[in-house]
C-alpha angles and dihedrals in degrees: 000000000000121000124179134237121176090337101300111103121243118208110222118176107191104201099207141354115211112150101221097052122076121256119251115205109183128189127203136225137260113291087020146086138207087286091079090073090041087108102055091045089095100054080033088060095059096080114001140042104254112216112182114194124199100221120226111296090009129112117320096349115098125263149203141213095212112095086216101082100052083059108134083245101058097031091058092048095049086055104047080055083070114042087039084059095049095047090197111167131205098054136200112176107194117187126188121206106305081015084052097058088043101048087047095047081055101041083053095053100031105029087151098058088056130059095192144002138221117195118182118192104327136115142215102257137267119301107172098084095214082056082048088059104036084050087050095054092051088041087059090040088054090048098047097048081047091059093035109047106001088182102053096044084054085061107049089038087065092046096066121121084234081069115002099070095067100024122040115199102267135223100254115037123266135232085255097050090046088055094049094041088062104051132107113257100198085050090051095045084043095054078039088067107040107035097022116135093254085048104041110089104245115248095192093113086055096058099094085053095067110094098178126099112270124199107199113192115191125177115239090226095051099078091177108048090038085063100049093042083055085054089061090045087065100047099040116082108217101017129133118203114200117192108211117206124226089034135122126185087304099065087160086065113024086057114010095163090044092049098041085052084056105051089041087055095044093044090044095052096045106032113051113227 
């Protein structure tokens, strides 16, 4: 379905729709769209209502090339229309990587409106202002080789260590290279400028401030991103952080059994049938 935010349309899938189970919106990363689930929705279904959401700019949801509207502000707000309009409790809100900083920056300023949050490989934002900057410069570097070759920065996107150390590029495209082969790069270059990491306002000082329970997934393999979502664990105050082994940046895909375990366990301990 399409839903409208500031007059740009949204694409929302809800997966299933049975009363007695929790609702599961899950939002994407950067470069991708709600697809790139498509494969857990089944186990998912089990015991939850899965809900995917093409992000601004992502997939089949409208986009703009103004900066201005992947601002966190906007952003948030655009969010909190929908799910406003789909009334869907209980609610777990689940963010990967860019989805991640977007789904914390939501659950911060709306806690009511969420029961829990999952949050895979992301971060709060940047708080050192000359981190801020340096982040800012490869943010506009990114846009600009976006803009400029959108195959080439494909390819080195893929080669990065995030992705590249437990996935390879293959020999036929994945379902991930066929989603991001098919996005708009004005539109990327355009969210690059507006809710990359060196653009989003950080929320790390707000952490403290998030009394719903928080369940953080990191990949073993992804060093970085298993420090700073330690980070989160010691700021938030009812939060759990699971380090899943076998797993890059993509947890979701390097160990889909291992990560839907994680996020039953997690939904059936804090949320009675």
């Amino acid at each position: 379905m399409k839903l409208y935010c500031q007059n740009i349309p949204w694409h929302v899938s809800i997966h299933q729709n049975q009363q007695e189970l929790p609702w599961l919106v899950i939002l994407h990363g950067f470069m991708g769209n709600g697809e790139v689930f498509q494969p857990l929705i089944g186990p998912l279904s089990e015991f939850c209502n899965p809900v995917t959401v093409d992000l601004l700019g992502h997939g089949r949801s409208g986009g703009s090339t103004d900066p201005a509207h992947y601002q966190a502000e906007r952003q948030i707000e655009g969010l909190n229309s929908i799910l406003d309009r789909l009334q869907l409790r209980p609610l777990i809100l689940h963010g990967y990587s860019m989805g991640g900083r977007l789904a914390l920056q939501y659950a911060i300023r709306y806690p009511e409106r969420i029961d829990l949050l999952i949050l895979e490989s992301t971060h709060a934002g940047i708080s050192d202002p000359e981190a801020r900057e340096e982040r800012r410069a490869l943010d506009e570097e990114r846009a600009h080789a976006i803009q400029n070759n959108f195959d080439e920065f494909l390819a080195a996107w893929q080669r990065m260590p995030l992705f590249f150390e437990t996935h390879p590029p293959a020999k036929h495209p994945t379902l991930y290279e066929k989603v991001m082969r098919n996005q708009n790069p004005d539109f990327l270059a355009a969210s690059l400028r507006g809710f990359g990491s060196g653009f989003m306002p950080s929320v790390f000082n707000k952490l403290k401030n998030l009394k719903k329970p928080v369940c953080l997934l990191a990949g073993e393999e992804d060093e970085k991103y298993c420090s700073k979502m330690d980070s989160l664990h010691q700021k938030l105050p009812d939060s759990e952080f699971n380090i899943l082994s076998g797993a890059g940046h993509r947890v979701h895909m390097d160990q889909p059994e291992k990560f839907i375990h994680q996020i039953k366990m997690f939904t059936t301990k804090k949320i009675e049938p």
